[in-house]
PDB file with SEQRES, HELIX, SHEET and CRYST1 records, atoms N, CA, C and O in Angstrom:
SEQRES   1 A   73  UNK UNK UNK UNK UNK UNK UNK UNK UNK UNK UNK UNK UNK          
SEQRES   2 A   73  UNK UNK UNK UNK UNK UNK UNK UNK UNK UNK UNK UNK UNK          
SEQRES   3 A   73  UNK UNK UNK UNK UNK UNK UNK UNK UNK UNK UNK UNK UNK          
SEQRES   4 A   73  UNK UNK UNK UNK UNK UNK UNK UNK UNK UNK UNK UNK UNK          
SEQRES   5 A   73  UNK UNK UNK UNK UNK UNK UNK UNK UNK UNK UNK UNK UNK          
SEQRES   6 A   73  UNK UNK UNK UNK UNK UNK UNK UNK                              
HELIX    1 AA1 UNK A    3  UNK A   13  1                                  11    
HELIX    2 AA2 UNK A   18  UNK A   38  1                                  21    
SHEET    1 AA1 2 UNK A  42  UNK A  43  0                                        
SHEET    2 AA1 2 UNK A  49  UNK A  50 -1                                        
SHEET    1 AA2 2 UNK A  58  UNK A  61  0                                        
SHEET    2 AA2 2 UNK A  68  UNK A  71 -1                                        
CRYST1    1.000    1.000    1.000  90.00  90.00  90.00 P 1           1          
ATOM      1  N   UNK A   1      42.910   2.494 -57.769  1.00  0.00           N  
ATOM      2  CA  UNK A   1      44.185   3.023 -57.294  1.00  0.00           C  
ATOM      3  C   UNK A   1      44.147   3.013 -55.769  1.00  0.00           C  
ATOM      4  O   UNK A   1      43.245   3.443 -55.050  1.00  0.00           O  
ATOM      5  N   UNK A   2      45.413   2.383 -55.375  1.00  0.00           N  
ATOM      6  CA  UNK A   2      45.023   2.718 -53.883  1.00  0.00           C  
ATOM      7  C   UNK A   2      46.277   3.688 -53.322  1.00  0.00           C  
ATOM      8  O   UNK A   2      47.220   4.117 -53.988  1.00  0.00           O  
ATOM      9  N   UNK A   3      45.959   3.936 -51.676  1.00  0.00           N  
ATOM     10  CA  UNK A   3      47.218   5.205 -51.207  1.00  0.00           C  
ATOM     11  C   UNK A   3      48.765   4.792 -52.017  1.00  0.00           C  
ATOM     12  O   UNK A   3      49.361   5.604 -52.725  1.00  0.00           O  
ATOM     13  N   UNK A   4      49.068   3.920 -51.852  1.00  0.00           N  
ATOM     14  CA  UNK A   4      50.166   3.265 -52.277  1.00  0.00           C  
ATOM     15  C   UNK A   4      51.017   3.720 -53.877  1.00  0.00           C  
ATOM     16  O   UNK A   4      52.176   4.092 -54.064  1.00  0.00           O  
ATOM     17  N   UNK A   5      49.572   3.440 -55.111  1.00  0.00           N  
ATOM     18  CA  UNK A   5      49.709   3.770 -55.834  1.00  0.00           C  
ATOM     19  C   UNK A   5      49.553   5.720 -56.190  1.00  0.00           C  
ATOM     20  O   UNK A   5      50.137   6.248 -57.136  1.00  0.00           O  
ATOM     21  N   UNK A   6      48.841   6.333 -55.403  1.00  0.00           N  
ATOM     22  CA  UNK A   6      48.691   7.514 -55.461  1.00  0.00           C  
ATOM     23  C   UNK A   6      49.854   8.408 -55.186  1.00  0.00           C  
ATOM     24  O   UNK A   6      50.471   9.244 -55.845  1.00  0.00           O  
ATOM     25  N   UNK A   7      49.918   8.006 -54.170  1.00  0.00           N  
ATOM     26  CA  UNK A   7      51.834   8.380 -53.604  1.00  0.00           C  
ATOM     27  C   UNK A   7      53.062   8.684 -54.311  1.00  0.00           C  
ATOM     28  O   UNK A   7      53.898   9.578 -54.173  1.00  0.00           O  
ATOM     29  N   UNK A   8      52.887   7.180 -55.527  1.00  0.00           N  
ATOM     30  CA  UNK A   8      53.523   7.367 -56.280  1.00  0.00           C  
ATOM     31  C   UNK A   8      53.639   8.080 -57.684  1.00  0.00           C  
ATOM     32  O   UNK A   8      54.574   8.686 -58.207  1.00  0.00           O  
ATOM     33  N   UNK A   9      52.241   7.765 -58.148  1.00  0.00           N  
ATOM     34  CA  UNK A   9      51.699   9.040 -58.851  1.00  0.00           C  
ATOM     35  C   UNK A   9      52.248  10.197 -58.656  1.00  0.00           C  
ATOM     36  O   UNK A   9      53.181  10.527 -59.389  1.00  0.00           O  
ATOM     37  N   UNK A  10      51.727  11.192 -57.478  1.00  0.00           N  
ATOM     38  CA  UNK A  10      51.945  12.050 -56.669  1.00  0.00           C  
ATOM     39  C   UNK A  10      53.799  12.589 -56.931  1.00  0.00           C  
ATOM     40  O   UNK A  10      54.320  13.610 -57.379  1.00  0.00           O  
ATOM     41  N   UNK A  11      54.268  11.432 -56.441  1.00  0.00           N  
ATOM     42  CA  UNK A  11      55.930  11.909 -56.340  1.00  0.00           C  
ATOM     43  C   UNK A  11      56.306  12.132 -57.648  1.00  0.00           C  
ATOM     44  O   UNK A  11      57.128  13.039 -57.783  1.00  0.00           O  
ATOM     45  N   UNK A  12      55.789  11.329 -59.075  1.00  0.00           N  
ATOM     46  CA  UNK A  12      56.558  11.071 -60.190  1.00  0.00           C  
ATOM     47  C   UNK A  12      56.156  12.821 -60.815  1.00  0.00           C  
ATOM     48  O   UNK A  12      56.961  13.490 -61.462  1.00  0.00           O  
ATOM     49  N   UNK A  13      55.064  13.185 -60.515  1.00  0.00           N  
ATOM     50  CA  UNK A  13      54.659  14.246 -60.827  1.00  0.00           C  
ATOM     51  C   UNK A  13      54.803  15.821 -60.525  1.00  0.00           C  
ATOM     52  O   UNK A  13      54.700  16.788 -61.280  1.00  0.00           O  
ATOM     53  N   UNK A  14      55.155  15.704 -58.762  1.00  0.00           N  
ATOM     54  CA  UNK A  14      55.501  16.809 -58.146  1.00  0.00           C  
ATOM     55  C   UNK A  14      57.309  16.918 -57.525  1.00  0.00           C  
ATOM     56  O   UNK A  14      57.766  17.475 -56.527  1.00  0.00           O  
ATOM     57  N   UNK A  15      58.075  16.007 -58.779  1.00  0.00           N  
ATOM     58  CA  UNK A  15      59.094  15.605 -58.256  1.00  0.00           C  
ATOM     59  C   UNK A  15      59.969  15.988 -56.883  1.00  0.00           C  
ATOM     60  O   UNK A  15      60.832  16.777 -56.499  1.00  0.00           O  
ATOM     61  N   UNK A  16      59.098  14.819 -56.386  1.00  0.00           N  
ATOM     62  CA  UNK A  16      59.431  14.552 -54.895  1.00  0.00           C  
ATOM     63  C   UNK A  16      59.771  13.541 -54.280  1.00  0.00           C  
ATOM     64  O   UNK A  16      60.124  12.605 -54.998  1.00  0.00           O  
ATOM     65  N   UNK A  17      59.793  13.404 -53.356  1.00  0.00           N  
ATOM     66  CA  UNK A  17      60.093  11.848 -52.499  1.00  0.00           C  
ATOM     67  C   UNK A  17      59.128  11.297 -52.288  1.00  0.00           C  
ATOM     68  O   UNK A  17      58.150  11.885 -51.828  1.00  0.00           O  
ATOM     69  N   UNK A  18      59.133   9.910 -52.587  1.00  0.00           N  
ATOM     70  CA  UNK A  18      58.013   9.213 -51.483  1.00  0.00           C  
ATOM     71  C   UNK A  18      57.619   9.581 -50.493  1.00  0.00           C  
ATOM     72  O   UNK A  18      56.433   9.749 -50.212  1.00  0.00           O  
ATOM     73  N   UNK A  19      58.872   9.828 -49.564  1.00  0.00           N  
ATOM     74  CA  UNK A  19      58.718  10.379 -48.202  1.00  0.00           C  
ATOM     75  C   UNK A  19      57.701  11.239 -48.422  1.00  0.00           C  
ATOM     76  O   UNK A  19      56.476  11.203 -48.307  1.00  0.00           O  
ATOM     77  N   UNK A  20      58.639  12.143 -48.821  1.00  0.00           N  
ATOM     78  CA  UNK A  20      58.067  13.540 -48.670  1.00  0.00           C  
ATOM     79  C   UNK A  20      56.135  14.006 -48.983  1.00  0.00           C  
ATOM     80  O   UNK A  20      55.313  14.711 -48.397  1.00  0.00           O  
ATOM     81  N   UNK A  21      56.132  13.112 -50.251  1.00  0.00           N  
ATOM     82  CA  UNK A  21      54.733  12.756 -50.653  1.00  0.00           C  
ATOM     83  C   UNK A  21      53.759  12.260 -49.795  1.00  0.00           C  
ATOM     84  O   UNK A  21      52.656  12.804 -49.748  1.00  0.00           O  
ATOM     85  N   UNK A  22      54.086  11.101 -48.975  1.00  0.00           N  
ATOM     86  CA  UNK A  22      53.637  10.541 -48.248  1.00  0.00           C  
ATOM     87  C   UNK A  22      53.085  11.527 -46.973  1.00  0.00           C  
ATOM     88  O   UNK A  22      51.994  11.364 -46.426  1.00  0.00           O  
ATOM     89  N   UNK A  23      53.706  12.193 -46.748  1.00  0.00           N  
ATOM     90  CA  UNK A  23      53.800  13.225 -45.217  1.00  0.00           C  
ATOM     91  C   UNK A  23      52.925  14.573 -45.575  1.00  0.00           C  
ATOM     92  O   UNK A  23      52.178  15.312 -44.933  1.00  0.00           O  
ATOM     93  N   UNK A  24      53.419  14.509 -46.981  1.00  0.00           N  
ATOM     94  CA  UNK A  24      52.135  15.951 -47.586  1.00  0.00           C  
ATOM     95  C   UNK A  24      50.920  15.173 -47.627  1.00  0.00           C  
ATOM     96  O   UNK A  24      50.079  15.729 -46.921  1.00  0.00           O  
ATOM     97  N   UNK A  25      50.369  13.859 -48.289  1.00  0.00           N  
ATOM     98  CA  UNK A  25      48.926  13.142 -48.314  1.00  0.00           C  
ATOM     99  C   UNK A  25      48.418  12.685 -47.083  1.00  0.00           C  
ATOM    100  O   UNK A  25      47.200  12.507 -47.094  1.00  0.00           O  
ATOM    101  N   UNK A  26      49.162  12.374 -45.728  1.00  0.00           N  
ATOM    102  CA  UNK A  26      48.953  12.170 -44.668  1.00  0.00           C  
ATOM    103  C   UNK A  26      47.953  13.523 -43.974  1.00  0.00           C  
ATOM    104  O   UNK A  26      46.830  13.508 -43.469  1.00  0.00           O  
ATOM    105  N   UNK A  27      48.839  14.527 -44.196  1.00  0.00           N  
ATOM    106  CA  UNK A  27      49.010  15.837 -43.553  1.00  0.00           C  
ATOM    107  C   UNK A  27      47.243  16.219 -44.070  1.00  0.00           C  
ATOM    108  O   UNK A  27      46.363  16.735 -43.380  1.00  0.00           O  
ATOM    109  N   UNK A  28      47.188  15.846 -45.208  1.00  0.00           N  
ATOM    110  CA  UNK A  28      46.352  16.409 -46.005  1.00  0.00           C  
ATOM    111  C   UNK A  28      44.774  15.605 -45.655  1.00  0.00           C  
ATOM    112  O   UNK A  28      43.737  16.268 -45.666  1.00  0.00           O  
ATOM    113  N   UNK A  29      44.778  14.174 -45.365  1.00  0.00           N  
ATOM    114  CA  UNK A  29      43.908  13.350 -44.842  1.00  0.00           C  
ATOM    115  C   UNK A  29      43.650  13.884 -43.452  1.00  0.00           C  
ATOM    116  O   UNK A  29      42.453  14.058 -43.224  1.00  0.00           O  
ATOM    117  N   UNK A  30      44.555  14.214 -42.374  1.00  0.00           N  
ATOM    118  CA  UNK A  30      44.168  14.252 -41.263  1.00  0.00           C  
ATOM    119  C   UNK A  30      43.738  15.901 -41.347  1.00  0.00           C  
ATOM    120  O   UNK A  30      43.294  16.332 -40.283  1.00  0.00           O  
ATOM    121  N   UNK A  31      43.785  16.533 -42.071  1.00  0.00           N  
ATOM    122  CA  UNK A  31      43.431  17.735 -41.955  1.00  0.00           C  
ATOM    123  C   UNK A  31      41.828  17.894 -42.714  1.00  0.00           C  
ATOM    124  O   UNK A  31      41.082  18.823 -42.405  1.00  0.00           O  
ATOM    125  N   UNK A  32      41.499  16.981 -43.603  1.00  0.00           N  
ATOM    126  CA  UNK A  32      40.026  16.849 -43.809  1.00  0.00           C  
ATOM    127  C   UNK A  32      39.060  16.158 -42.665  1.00  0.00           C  
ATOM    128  O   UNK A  32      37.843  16.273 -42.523  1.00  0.00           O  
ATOM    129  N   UNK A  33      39.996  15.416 -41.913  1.00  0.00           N  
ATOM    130  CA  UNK A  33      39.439  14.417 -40.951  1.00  0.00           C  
ATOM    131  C   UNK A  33      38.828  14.910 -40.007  1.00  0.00           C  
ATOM    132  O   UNK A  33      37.643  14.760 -39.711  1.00  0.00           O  
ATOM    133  N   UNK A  34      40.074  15.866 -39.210  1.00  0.00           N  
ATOM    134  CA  UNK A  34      39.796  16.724 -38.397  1.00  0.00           C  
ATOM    135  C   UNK A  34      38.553  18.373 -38.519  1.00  0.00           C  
ATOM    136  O   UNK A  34      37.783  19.030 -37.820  1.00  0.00           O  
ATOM    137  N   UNK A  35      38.979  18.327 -39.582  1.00  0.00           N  
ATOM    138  CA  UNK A  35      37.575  19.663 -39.755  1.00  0.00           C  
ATOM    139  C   UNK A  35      36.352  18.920 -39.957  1.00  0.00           C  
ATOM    140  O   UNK A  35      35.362  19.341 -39.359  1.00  0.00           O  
ATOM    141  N   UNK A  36      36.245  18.017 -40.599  1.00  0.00           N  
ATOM    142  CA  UNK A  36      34.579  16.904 -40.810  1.00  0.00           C  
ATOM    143  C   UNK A  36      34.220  16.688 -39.580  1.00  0.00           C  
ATOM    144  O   UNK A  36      33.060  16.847 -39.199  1.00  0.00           O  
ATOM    145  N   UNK A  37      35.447  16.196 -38.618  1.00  0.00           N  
ATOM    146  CA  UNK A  37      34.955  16.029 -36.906  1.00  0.00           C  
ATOM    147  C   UNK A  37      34.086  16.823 -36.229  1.00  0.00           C  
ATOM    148  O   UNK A  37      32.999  16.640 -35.683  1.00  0.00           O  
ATOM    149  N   UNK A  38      35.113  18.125 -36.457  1.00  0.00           N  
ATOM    150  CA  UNK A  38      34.234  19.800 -35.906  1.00  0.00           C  
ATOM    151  C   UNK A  38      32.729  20.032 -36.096  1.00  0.00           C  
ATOM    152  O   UNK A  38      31.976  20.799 -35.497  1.00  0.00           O  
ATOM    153  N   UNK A  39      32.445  18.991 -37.287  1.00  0.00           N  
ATOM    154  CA  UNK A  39      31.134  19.799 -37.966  1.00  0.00           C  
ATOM    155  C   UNK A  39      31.490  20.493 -39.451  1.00  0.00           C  
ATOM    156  O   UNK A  39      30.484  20.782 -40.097  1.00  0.00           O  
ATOM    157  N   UNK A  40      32.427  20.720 -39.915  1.00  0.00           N  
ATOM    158  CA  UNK A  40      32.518  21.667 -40.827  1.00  0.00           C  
ATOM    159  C   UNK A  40      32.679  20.847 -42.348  1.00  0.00           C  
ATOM    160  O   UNK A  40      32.942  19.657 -42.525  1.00  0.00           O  
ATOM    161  N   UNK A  41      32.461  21.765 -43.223  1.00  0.00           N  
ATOM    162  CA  UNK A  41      32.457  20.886 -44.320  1.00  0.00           C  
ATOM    163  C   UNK A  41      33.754  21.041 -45.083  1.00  0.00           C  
ATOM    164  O   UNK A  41      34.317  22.127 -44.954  1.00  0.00           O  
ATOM    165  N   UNK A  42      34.258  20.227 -45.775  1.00  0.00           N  
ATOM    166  CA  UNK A  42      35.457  20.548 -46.691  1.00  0.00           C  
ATOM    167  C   UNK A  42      35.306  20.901 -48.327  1.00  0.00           C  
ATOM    168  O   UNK A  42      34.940  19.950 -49.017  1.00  0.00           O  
ATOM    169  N   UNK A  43      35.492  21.858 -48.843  1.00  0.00           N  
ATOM    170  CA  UNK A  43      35.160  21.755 -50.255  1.00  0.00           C  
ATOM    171  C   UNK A  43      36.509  22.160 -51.255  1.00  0.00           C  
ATOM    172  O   UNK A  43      37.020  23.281 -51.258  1.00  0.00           O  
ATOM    173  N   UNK A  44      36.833  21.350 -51.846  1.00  0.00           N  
ATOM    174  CA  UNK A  44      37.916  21.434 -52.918  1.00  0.00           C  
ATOM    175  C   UNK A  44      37.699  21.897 -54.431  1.00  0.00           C  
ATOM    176  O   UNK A  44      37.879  21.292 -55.489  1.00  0.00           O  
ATOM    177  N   UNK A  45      37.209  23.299 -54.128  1.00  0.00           N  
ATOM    178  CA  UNK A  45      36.486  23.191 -56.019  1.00  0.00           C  
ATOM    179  C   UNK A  45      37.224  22.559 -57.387  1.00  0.00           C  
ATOM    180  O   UNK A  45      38.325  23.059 -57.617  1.00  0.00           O  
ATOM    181  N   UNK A  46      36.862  21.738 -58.136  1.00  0.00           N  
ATOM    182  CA  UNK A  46      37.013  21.479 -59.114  1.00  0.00           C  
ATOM    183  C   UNK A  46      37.393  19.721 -58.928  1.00  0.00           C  
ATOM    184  O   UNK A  46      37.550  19.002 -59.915  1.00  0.00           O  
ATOM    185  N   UNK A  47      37.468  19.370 -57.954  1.00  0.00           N  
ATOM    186  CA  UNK A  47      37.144  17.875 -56.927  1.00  0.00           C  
ATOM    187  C   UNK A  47      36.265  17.202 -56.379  1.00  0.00           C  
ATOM    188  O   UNK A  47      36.011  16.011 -56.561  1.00  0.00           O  
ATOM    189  N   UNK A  48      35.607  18.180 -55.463  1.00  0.00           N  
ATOM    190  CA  UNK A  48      34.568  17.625 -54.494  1.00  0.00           C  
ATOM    191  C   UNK A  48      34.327  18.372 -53.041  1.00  0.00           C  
ATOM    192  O   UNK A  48      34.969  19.317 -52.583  1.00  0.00           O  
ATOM    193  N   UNK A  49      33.510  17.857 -52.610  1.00  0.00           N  
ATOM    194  CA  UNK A  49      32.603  18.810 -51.030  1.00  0.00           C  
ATOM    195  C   UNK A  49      32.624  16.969 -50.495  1.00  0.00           C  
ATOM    196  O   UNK A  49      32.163  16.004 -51.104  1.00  0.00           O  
ATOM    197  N   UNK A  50      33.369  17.013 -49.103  1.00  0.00           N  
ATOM    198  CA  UNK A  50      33.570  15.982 -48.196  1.00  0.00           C  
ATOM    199  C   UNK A  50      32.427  16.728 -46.814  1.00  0.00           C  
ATOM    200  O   UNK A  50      32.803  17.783 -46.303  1.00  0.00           O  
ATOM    201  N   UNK A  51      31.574  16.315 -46.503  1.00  0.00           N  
ATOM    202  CA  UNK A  51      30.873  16.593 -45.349  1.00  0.00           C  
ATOM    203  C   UNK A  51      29.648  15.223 -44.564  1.00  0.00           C  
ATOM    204  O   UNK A  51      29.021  14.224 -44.917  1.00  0.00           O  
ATOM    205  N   UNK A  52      29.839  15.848 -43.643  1.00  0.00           N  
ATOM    206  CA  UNK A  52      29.312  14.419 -42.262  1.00  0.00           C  
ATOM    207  C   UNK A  52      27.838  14.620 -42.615  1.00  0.00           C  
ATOM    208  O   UNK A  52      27.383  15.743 -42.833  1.00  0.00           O  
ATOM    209  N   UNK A  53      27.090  13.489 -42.665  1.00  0.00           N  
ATOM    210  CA  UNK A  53      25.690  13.713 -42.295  1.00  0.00           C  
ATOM    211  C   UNK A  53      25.074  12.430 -41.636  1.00  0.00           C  
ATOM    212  O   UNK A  53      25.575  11.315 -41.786  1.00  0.00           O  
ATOM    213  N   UNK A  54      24.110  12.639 -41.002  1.00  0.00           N  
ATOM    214  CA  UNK A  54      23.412  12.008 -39.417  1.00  0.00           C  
ATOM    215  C   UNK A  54      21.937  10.976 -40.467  1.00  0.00           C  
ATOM    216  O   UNK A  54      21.072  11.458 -41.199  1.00  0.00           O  
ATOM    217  N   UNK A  55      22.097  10.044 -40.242  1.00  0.00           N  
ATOM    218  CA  UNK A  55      21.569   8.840 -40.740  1.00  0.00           C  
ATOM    219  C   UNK A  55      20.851   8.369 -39.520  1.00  0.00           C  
ATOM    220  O   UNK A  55      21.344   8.432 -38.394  1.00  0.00           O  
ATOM    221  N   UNK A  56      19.363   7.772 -39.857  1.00  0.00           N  
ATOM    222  CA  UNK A  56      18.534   7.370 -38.515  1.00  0.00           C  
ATOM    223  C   UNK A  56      19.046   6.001 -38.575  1.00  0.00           C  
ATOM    224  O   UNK A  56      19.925   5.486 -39.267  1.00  0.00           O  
ATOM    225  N   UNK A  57      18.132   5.469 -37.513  1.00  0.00           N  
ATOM    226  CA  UNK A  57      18.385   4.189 -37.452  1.00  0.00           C  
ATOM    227  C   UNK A  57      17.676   3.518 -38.487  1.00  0.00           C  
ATOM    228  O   UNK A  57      16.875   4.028 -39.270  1.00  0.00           O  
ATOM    229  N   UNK A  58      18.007   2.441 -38.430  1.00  0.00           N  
ATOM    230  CA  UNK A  58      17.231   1.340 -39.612  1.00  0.00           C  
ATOM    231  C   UNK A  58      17.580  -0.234 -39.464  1.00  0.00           C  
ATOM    232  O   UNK A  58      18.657  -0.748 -39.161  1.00  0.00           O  
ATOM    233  N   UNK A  59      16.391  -0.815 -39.757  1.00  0.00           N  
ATOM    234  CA  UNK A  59      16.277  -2.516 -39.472  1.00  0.00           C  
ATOM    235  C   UNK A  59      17.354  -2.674 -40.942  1.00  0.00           C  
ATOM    236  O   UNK A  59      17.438  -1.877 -41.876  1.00  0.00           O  
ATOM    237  N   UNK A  60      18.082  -3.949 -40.753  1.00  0.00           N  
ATOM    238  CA  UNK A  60      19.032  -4.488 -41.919  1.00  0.00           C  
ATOM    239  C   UNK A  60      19.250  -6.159 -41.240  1.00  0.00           C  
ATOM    240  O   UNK A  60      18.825  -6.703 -40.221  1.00  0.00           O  
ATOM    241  N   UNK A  61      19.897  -6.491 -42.077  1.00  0.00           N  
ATOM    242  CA  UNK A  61      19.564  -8.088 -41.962  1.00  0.00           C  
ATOM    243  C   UNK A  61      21.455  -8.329 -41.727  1.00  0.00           C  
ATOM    244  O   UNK A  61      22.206  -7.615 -42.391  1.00  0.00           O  
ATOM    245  N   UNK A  62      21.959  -9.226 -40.886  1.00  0.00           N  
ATOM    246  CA  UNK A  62      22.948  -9.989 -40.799  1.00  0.00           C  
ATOM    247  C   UNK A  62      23.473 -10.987 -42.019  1.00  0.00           C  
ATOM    248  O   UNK A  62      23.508 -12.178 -41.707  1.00  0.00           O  
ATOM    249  N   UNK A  63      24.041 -10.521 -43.883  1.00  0.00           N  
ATOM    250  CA  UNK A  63      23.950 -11.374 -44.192  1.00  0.00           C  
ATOM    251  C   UNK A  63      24.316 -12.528 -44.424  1.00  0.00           C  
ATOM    252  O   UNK A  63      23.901 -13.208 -45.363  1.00  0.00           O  
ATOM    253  N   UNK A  64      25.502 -13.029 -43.223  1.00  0.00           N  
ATOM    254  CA  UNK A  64      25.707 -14.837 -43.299  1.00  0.00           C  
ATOM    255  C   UNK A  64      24.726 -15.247 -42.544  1.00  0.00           C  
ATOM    256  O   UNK A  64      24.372 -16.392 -42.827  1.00  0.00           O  
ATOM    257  N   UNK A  65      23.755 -14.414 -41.105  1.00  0.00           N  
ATOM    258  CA  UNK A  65      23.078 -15.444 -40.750  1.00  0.00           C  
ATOM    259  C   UNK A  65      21.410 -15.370 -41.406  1.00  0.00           C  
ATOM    260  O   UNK A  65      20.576 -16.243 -41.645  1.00  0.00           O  
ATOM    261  N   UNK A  66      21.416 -14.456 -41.494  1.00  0.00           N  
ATOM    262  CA  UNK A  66      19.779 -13.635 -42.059  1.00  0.00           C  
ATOM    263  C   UNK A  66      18.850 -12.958 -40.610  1.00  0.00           C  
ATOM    264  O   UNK A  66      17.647 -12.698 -40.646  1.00  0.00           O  
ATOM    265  N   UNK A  67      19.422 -12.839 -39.842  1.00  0.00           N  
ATOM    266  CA  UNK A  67      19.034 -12.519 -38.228  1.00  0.00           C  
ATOM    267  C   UNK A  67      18.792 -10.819 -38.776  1.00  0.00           C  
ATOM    268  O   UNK A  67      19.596 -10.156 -39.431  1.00  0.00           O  
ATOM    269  N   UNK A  68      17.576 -10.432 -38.331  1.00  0.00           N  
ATOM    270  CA  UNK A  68      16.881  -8.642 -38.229  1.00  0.00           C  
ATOM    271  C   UNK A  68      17.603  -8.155 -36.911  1.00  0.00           C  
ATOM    272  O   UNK A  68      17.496  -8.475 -35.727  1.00  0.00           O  
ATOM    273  N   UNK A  69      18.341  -7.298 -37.564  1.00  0.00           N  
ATOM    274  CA  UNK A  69      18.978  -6.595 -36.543  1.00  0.00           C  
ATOM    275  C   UNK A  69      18.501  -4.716 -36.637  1.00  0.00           C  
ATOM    276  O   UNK A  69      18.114  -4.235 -37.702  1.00  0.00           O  
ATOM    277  N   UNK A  70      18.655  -3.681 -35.056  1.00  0.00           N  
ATOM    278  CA  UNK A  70      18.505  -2.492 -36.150  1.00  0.00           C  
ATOM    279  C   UNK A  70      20.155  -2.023 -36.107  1.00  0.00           C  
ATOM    280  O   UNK A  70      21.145  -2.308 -35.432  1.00  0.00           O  
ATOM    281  N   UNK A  71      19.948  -1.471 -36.814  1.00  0.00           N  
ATOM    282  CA  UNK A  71      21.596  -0.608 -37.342  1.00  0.00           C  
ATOM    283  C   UNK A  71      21.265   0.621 -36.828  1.00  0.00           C  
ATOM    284  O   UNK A  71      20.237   1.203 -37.173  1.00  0.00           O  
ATOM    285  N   UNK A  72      22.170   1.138 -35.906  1.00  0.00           N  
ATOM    286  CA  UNK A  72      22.214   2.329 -35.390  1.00  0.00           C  
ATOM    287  C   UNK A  72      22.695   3.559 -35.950  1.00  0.00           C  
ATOM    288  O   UNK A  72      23.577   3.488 -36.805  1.00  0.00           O  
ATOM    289  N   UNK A  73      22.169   4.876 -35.533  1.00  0.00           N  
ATOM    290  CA  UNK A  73      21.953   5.964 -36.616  1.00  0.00           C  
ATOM    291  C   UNK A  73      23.466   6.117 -36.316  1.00  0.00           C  
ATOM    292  O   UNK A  73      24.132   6.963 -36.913  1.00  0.00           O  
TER     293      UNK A  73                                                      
END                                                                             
């Protein structure tokens, strides 16, 4: 499913507008976006826990050319 299809989901269900749907799932993305930024975690019980975490660096390979590159944390 992608935004597109969710949207519509969304409207057929909470009989609403596209619009309107659209501007509540927007609203709703940039507002997880923005608290994950802060540091903070998001948790939606009965959904899921959205939170940032810090990855080191690590060697990985380029794969069209096969060139060792490192990938930054």
């Amino acid at each position: 499913m992608n935004k597109t299809e969710l949207i519509d989901a969304i409207a057929t269900r909470s009989n609403t507008t596209k619009a309107q749907t659209t501007a509540m799932l927007n609203g709703l993305l940039e507002v997880i976006q923005e608290t994950m930024a802060s540091g903070s975690d998001v948790q939606l019980v009965g959904f899921g826990t959205f939170s940032v975490t810090e990855r080191a660096s690590r060697e990985g390979r380029n794969p069209a050319t096969g060139v060792t590159m490192t990938i930054p944390a």
